[in-house]
C-alpha positions in Angstrom: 96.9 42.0 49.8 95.9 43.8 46.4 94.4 40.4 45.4 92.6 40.4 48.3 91.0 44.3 47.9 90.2 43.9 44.3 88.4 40.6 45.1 86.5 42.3 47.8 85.9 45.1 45.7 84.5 42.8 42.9 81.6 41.2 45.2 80.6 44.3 46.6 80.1 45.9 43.2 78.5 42.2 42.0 76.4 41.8 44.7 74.8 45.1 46.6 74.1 46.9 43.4 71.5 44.5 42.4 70.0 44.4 46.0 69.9 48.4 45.8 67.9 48.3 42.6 65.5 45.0 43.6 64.8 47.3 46.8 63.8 50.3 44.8 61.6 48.5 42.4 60.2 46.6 44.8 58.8 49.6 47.0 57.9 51.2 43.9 55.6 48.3 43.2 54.2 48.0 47.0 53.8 51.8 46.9 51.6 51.2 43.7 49.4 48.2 44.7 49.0 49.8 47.9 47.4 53.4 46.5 45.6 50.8 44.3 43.9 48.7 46.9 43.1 52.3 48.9 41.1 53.2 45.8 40.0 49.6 45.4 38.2 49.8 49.0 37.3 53.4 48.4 34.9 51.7 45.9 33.9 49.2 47.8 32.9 51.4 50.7 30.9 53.8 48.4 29.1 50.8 46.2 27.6 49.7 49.5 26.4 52.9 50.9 25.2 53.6 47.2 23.5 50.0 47.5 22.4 50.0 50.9 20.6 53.1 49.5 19.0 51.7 46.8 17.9 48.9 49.4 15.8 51.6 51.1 14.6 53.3 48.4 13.2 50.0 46.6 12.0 48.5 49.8 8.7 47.3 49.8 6.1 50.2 51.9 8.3 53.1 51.2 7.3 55.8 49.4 9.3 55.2 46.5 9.6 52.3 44.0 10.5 50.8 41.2 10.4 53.0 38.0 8.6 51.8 34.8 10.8 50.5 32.3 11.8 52.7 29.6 10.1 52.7 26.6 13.1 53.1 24.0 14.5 50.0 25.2 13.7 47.1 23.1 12.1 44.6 25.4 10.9 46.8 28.0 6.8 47.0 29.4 5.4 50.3 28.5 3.0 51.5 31.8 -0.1 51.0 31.8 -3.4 51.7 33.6 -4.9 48.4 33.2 -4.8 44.6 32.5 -5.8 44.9 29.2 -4.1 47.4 28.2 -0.3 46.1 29.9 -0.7 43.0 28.2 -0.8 44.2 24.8 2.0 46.6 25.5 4.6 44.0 24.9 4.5 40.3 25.7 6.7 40.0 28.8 4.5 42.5 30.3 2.5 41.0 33.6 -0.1 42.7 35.7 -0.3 42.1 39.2 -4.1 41.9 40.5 -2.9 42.3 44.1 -4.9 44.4 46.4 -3.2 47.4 47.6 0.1 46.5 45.4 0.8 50.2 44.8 1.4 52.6 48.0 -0.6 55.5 48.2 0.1 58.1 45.8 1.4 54.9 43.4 0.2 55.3 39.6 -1.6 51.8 39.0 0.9 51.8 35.6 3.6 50.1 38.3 0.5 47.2 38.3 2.3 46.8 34.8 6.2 45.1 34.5 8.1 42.0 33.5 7.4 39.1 35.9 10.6 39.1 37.5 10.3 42.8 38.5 6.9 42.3 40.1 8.4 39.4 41.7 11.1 41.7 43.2 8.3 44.5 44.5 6.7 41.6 46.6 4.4 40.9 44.1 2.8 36.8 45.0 3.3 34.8 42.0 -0.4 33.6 42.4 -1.5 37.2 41.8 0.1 37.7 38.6 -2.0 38.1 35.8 0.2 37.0 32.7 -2.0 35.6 29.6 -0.1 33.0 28.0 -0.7 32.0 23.7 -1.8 28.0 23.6 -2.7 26.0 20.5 -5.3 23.1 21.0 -5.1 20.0 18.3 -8.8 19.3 17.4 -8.0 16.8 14.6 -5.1 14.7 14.2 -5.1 11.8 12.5 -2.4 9.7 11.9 0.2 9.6 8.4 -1.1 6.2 6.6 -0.6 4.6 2.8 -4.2 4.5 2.9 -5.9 1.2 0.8 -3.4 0.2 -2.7 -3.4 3.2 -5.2 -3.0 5.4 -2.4 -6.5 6.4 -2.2 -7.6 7.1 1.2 -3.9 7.9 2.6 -3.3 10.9 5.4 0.0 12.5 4.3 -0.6 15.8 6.2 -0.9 16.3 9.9 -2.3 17.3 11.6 -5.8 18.3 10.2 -7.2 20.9 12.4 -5.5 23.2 15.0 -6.9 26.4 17.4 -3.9 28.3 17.7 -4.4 31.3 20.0 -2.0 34.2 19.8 -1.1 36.8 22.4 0.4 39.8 20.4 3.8 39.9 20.0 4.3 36.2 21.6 5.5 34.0 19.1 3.6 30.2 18.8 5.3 27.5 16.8 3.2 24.4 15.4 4.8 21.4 13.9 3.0 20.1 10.6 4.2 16.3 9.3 4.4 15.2 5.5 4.3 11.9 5.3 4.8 11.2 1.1 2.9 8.6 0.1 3.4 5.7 -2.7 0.7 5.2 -5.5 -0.6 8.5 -5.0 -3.2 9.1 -7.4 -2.9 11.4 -10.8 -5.0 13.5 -12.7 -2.9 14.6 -15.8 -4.2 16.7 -18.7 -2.5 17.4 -22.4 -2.8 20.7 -23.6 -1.1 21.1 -27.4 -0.1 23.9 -29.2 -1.8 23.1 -32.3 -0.5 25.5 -34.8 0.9 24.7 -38.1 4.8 24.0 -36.4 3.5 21.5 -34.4 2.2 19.4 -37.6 4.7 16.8 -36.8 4.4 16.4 -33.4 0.5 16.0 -33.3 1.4 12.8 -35.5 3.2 11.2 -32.4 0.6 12.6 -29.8 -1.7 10.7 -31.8 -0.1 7.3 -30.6 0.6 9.1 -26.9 -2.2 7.5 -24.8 -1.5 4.4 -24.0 2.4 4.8 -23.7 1.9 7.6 -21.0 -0.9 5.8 -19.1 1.2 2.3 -18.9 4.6 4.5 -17.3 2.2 6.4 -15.4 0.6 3.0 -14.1 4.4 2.2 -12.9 4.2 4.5 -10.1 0.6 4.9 -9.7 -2.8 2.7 -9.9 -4.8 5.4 -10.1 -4.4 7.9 -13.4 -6.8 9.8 -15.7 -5.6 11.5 -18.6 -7.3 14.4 -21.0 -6.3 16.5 -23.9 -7.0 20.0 -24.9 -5.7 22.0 -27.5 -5.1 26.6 -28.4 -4.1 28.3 -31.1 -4.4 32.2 -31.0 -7.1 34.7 -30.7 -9.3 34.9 -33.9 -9.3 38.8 -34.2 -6.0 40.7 -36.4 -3.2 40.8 -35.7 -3.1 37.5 -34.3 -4.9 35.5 -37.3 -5.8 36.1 -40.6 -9.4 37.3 -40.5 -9.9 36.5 -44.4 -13.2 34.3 -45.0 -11.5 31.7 -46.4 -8.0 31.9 -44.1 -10.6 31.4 -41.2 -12.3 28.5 -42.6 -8.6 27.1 -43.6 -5.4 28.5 -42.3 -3.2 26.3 -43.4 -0.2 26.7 -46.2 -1.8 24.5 -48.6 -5.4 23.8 -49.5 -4.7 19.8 -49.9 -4.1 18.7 -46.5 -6.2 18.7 -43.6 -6.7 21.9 -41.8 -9.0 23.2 -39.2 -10.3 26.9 -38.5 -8.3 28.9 -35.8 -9.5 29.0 -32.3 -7.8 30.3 -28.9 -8.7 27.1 -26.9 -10.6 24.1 -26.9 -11.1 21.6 -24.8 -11.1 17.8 -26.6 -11.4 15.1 -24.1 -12.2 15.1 -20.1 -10.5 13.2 -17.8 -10.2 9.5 -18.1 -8.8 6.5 -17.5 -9.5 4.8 -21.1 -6.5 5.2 -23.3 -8.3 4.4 -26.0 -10.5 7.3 -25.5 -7.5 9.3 -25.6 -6.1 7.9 -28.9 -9.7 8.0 -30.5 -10.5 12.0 -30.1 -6.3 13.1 -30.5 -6.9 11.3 -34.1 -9.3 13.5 -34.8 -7.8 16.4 -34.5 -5.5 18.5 -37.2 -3.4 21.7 -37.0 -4.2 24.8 -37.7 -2.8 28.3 -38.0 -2.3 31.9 -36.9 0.2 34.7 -38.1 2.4 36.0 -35.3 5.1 33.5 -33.7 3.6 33.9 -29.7 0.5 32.0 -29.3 -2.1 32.3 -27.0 -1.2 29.6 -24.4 -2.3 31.8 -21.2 -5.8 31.6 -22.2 -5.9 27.8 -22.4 -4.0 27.2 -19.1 -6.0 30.0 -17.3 -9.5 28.2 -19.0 -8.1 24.7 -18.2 -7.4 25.6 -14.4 -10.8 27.6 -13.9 -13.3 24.8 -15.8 -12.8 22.0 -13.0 -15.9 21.0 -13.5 -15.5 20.8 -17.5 -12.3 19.2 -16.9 -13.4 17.0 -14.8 -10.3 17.1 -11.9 -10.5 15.0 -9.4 -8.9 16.1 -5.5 -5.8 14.2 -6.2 -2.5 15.1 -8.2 -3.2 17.5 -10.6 -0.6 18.1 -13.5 -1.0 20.1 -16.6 1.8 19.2 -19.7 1.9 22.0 -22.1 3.5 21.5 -25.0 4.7 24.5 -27.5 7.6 25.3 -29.8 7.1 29.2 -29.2 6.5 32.0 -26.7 3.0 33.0 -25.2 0.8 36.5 -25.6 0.7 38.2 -22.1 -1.5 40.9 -20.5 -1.1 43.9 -22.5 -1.4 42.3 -26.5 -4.5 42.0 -26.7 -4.8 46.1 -26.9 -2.4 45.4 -30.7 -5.9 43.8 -31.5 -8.4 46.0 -30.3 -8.9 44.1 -26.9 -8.8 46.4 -24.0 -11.2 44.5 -20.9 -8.5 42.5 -18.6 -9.1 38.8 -17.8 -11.6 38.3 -15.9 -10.4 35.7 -14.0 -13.6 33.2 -15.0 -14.7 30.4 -17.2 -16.2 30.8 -20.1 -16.3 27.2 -22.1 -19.4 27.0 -24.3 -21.1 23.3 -25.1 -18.2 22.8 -27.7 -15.6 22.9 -25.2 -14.1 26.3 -27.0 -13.1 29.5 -25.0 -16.0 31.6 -26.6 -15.2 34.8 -25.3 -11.6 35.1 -26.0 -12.1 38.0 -28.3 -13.4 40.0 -25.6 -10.7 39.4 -23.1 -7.6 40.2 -22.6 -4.6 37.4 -22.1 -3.8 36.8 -18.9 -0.6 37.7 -16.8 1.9 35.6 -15.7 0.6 36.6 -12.3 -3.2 35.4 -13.1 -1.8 32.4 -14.5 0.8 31.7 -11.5 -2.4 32.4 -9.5 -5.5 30.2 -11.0 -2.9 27.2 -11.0 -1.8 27.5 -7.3 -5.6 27.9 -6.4 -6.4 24.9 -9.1 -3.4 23.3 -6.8 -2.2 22.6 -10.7 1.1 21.7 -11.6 2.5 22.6 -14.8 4.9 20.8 -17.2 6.0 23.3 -19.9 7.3 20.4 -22.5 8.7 23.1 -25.0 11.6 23.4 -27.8 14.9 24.1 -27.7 14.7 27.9 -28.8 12.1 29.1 -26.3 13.5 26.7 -23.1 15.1 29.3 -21.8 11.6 31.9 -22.0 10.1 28.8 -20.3 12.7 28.1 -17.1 11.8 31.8 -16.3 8.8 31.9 -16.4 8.9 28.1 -14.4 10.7 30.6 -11.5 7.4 32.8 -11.3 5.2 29.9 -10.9 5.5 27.5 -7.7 5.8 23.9 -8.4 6.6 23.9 -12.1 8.7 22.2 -13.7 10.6 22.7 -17.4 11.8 20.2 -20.0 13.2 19.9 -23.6 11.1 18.9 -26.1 12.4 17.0 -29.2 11.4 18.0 -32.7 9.1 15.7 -33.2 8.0 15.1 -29.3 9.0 11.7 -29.6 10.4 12.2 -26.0 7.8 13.5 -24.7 6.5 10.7 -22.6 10.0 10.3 -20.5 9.9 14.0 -20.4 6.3 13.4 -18.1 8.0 11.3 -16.2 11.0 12.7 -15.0 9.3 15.9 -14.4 6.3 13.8 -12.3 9.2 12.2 -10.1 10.5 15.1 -9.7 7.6 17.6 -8.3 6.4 14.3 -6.6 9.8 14.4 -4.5 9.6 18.1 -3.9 7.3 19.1 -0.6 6.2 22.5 -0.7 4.0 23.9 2.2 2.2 27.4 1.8 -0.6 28.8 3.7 -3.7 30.9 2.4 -3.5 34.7 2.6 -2.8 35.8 6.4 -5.4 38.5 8.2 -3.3 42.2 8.9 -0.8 41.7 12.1 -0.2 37.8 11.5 3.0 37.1 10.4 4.2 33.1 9.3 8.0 32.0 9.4 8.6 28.6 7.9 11.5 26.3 9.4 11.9 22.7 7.2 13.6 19.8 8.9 13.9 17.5 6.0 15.8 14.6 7.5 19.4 13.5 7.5 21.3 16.9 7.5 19.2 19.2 5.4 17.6 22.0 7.2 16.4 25.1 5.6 14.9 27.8 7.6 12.8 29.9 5.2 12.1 34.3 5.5 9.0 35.4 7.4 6.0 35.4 5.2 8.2 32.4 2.8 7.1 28.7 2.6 8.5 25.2 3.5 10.4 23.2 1.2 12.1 20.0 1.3 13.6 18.8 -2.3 14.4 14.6 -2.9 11.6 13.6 -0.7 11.5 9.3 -0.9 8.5 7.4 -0.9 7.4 6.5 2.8 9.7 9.3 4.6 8.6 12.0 6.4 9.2 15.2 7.0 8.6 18.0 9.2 8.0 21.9 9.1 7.8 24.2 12.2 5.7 27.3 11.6 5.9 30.0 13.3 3.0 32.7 14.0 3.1 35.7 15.5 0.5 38.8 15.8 1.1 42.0 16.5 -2.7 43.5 16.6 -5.7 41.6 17.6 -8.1 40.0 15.6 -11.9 41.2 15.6 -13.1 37.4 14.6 -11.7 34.3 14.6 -9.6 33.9 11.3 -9.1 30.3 9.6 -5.9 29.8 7.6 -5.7 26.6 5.4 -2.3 25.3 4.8 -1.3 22.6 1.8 1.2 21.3 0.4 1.5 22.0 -3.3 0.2 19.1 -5.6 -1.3 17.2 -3.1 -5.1 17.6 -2.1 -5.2 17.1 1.9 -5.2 20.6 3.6 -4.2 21.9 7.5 -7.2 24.3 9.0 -5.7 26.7 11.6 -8.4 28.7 13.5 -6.0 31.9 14.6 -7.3 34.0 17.6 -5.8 36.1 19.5 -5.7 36.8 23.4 -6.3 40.1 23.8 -7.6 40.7 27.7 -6.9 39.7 31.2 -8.8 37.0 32.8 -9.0 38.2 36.3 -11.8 36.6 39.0 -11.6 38.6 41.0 -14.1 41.0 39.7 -16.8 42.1 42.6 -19.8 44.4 41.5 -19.5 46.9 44.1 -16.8 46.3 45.8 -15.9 46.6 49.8 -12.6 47.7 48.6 -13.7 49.9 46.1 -15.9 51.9 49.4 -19.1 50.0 48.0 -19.1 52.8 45.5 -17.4 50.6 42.3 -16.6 47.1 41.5 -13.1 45.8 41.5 -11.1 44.2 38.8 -8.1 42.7 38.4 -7.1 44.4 41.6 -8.2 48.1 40.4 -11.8 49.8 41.1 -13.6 50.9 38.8 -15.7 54.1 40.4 -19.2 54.5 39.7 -20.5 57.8 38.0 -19.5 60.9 40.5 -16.8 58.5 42.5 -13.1 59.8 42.3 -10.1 58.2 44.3 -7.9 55.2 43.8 -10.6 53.2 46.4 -14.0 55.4 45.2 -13.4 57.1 48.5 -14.4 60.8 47.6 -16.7 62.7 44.9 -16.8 64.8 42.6 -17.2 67.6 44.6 -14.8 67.7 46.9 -12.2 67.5 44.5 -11.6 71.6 44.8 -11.9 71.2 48.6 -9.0 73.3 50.3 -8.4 70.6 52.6 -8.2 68.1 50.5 -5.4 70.1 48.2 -3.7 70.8 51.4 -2.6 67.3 51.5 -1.3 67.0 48.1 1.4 70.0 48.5 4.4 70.0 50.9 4.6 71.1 54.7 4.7 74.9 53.7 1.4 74.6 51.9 3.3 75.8 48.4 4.2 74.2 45.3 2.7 73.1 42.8 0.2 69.9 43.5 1.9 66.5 43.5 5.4 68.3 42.1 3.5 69.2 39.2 4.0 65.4 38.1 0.7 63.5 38.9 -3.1 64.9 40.7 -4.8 65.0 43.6 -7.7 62.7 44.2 -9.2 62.5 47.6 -6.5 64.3 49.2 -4.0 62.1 47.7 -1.4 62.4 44.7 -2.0 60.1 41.9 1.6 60.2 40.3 2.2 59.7 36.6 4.6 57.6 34.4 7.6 56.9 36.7 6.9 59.1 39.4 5.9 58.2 43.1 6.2 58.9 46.8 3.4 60.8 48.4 3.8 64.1 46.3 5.2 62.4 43.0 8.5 63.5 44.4 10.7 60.9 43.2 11.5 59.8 39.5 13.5 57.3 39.0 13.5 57.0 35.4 17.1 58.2 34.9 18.7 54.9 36.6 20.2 52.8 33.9 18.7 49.6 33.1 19.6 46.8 31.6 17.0 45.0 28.8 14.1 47.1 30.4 14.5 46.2 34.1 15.8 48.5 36.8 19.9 47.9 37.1 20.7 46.6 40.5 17.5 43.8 41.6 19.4 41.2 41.6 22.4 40.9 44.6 24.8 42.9 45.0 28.0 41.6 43.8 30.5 44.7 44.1 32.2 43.8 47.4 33.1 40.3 45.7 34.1 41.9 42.6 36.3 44.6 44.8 37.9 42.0 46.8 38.7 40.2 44.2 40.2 42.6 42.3 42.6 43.5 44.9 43.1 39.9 45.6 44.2 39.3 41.9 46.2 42.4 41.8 48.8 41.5 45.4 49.0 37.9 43.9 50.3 39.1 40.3 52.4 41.8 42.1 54.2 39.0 44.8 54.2 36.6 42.0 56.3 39.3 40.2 58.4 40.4 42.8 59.3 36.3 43.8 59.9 35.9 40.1 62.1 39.1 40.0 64.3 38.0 42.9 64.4 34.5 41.7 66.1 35.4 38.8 68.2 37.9 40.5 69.6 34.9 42.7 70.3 32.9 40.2 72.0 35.3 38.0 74.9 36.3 41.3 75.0 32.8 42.4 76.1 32.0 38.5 78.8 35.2 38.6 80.3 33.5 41.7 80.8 30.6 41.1 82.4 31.9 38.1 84.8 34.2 40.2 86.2 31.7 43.0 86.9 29.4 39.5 89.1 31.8 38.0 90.6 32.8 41.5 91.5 29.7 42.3 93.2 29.1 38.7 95.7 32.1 38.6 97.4 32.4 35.6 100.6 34.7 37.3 102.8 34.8 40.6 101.5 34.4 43.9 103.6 38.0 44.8 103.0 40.2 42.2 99.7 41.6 40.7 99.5 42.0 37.1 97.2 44.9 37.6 99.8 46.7 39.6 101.6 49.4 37.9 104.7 51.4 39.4 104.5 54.9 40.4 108.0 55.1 39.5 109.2 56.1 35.7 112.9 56.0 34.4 113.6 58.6 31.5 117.2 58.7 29.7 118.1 61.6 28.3 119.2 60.8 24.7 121.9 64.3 24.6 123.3 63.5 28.2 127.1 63.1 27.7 128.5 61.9 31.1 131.6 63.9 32.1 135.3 62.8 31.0 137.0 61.5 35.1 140.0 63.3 35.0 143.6 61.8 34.5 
């Protein structure tokens, strides 16, 4: 019997506590989710009132509609009272030429919104007014070799492009490179012929037909010439002693010739001997201070074309030194204040004859005559000034550096690696842009080189092969108009083709609907792009009314509310005719309804696409009960589990007792036996 009560005892205190507690949480939770979902479809019942609204506010023929976008957002259309004017406020501005598109009372500034809005107002997609940028190829012929020597080849494409812009639309053009073999090469041989470079003229001497024969490897078609500088010929620069000037070299027994700041030797040409022949002629010289005057013999070289005698082909320039260079600025140390002029000045002789008037040049004049010259310069210089030279190489685009030997016995390899290596480097650039054209340069080179380049940079692809081609996407973008048709030439560096781009830019609508006058317009203005323009003394959205009747009582009357008081059109637009012409993002029929305080969303108007709130709501709450049941069923799961587990376990140990079947080991008797230790028992009597 006590086995029995402390068993039943056992399963009720194993079983219906956990049912008390799963009950508890469980309408805790259902009590939750329930005042959940009532705020849920509280929500739900308010978004579509708020919506259905919205739908009657924004419903085509009422008095109120769509707000212009607003202006701090970055992509919105600012209003505007005509075509042209909406189209240059930003590009994904449209203007819809629709008759009647605005209600009465409507600014015409609501003509004036992103497509997709005037879409929404009802706006046909044929009435739209939305000027688009194009570019039209006008000469494209295709990349060739050309005939053997690589005369004649087309390694830039296209020739000739019309690219018209519509501000602040972005149009990309893709120019081709195709590099060419055999290309042809003009290469001229300015020396440093001071006293230091004694040696070296002795190997120069033997140069010509060495250089032509490599140059001949790669190339049929090759012209060489030679020039040579010293200094200027004023102090501090050279010794202006008679007899230093007639010979200012160390000793008087070898051969010596009088100082000069540049002089042009031999023109272009293809006879080597030629080129041996006058660089025998020539001897050294001599000047005092280490920096020579090398500026004024590349600037003279790169502005005499003509004396030079370049052809449109491959131009490169070796200049060969074993010191620094004067810059703008030195010339004041002798008495020479008047910048370059930027001009050449070779007499008969070939020699720079007004150097002592002029300045030296800066590295920007220099950087600049040689790109315009589409020059490219090998600076073939010592050890100790290499370093002078690969920074100034940084300041001057397509330019290459290399280490001369003592002696410039290396001087011909030298040519060579530093030909192969501007050859293989494609570098596009453009001519100086108009004011509101920005460029933007992206170079797809092949294989996995891609290198997009900063707006306003230029294309460049390095390790260019013979026969490959590459591409360069370029970018333009206005953000004013042009007054005239602007041509930009693009190149690529070293090589003579060029890339014409006549820019212009779209700058009004091109409506046809104009009518001069106009039935809509009351006969008294002619209509364009779906808004009349009133002839002198005609006011009114449709000409209707003139001048004077704009004071007419009558006609105010109409612009104020029922009670005749107020201010006209709610102080926010005027009366014409009898009507309220709102302003900015005003409307209804007395300007009584702004909605520019509705939040939007890139510009637009939040909520003209559907209305997605009841699926939102209704999922919500859907979620939320399925989590919650999933929770309670995984709760009570585990709950099973766990008592069917403790059961099992009891009935095991019940049915394996480890004591007798009649007595309970937890039973403990009521009754306690003491002795008392100092009880004597009384003697029985005899």
């Amino acid at each position: 019997m006590d086995l029995l009560l402390d068993s039943q005892f056992y399963s009720m205190n194993l079983y219906a506590c956990p049912y008390v507690s799963t009950t508890l949480t469980c309408d805790k939770l259902g009590s939750a989710m329930v005042a959940l979902s009532m705020v849920l479809v509280f929500l739900l019942v308010l978004s579509r009132s708020e919506s259905e609204l919205d739908a009657k506010i924004s419903s085509p023929g009422e008095a109120t509609e769509w707000g212009d976008p607003d202006l701090s957002l970055l992509g919105s259309c600012k209003p505007a009272p005509s075509c042209k004017k909406c189209i240059l406020s930003h590009p994904s501005c449209a203007w819809c030429k629709q008759l009647n598109f605005t209600a009465s009372g409507e600014a015409e500034e609501r003509r004036c919104a992103s497509r997709e809005e005037l879409l929404a107002r009802g706006c046909p997609p044929g009435e739209l007014e939305e000027p688009q940028g194009q570019q039209e190829v006008l000469q494209d012929q295709p990349l060739s070799q050309g005939s053997r020597g690589g005369e004649g080849a087309t390694q830039l494409a296209p020739q000739r492009v019309r690219v018209t812009l519509r501000p602040g639309e972005p149009q990309q053009l893709q120019v081709r490179f195709l590099r060419a073999e055999g290309y042809p090469v003009d290469l001229y041989y300015l020396m440093d012929l001071s006293y230091s470079m004694k040696d070296d003229l002795e190997f120069v001497r033997q140069l010509g037909h060495a250089l032509l024969v490599r140059l001949q490897e790669v190339t049929k078609s090759v012209r060489i010439g030679f020039g040579s500088f010293v200094d200027k010929t004023v102090l501090p620069f050279v010794s202006t002693v008679p007899s230093k000037l007639r010979h200012p070299c160390p000793t008087r027994l070898e051969r010596c010739q009088p100082p000069f700041s540049f002089h042009h030797v031999l023109s272009l040409t293809g006879d080597a001997k030629a080129f041996e022949r006058e660089v025998g002629r020539q001897s050294v010289s001599g000047n005092l201070d280490s920096p020579e005057g090398g500026f004024d013999a590349i600037l003279q070289a790169a502005l005499c074309q003509e004396q030079i005698g370049w052809r449109n082909v491959s131009r490169l320039l070796v200049f060969t030194s074993d010191d620094t260079f004067h810059t703008a600025g030195d010339g004041k140390l002798g008495g020479i204040f008047m910048p370059s002029d930027g001009h050449c000045h070779l007499d008969s002789n070939g020699l720079y004859s007004r150097s002592p008037e002029f300045d030296y040049p800066s590295v920007g004049q220099v950087a600049q005559a040689l790109s315009a010259a589409n020059i490219q310069p090998i600076f073939a210089v010592t050890s100790a000034t290499l370093p002078v030279y690969q920074e100034l190489s940084k300041l001057i685009p397509k330019s290459a550096v290399g280490e001369l030997s003592e002696n410039s016995s290396n001087v011909v390899q030298l040519i060579m690696d530093a030909y192969n290596s501007l050859s293989s480097t494609v570098t596009l650039e453009h001519s100086p842009l108009p004011p509101g054209v920005h460029i933007s340069y992206e170079s797809q080179c092949g294989g996995h080189e891609k290198r997009a380049g900063e707006p306003g940079d230029r294309g460049q692809c390095n390790h260019v092969r013979i026969n490959q081609t590459v591409n360069f996407l370029v970018t333009f973008q206005a953000t004013r108009c042009l007054p005239e048709p602007h041509f930009l030439k693009f190149r690529a560096l070293g090589f003579s083709e060029e890339l014409t781009v006549e820019l212009h830019t779209l700058c009004d609508c091109n409506c046809h609907d104009t009518q001069l006058p106009a039935p809509h317009c009351s006969d008294h203005g002619h209509l364009q792009c779906g808004v009349c323009s009133c002839d002198p003394g005609r006011l009114g959205r449709l000409c209707e009314c003139t001048e004077s009747e704009m004071s007419s009582p009558d006609l105010e009357s109409g612009c104020r509310g029922p009670n005749g008081t107020g201010p006209l059109c709610s102080g926010k637009g005027r009366c014409q005719c009898g009507r309220c012409s709102c302003s900015g993002q005003s409307s209804g029929r007395l300007c009584e309804c702004d909605d520019a305080s509705c939040e939007r969303h890139e510009g637009i108007l939040c909520g003209e696409g559907a209305d997605h709130t009841q699926a939102i709501v209704l999922g919500c709450v859907g979620g939320i009960v399925a989590v919650g049941l999933g929770l309670v069923l995984a709760y009570r799961l585990s709950v099973e589990i766990y008592d069917r587990r403790e059961y099992k376990r009891f009935e095991k140990e019940r049915q394996q007792p480890n004591w007798k079947q009649d007595r309970n080991p937890l039973y403990k008797s009521a009754v306690t036996t003491v002795i008392n230790p100092r009880f004597q028992a009384p003697e029985s009597p005899l």
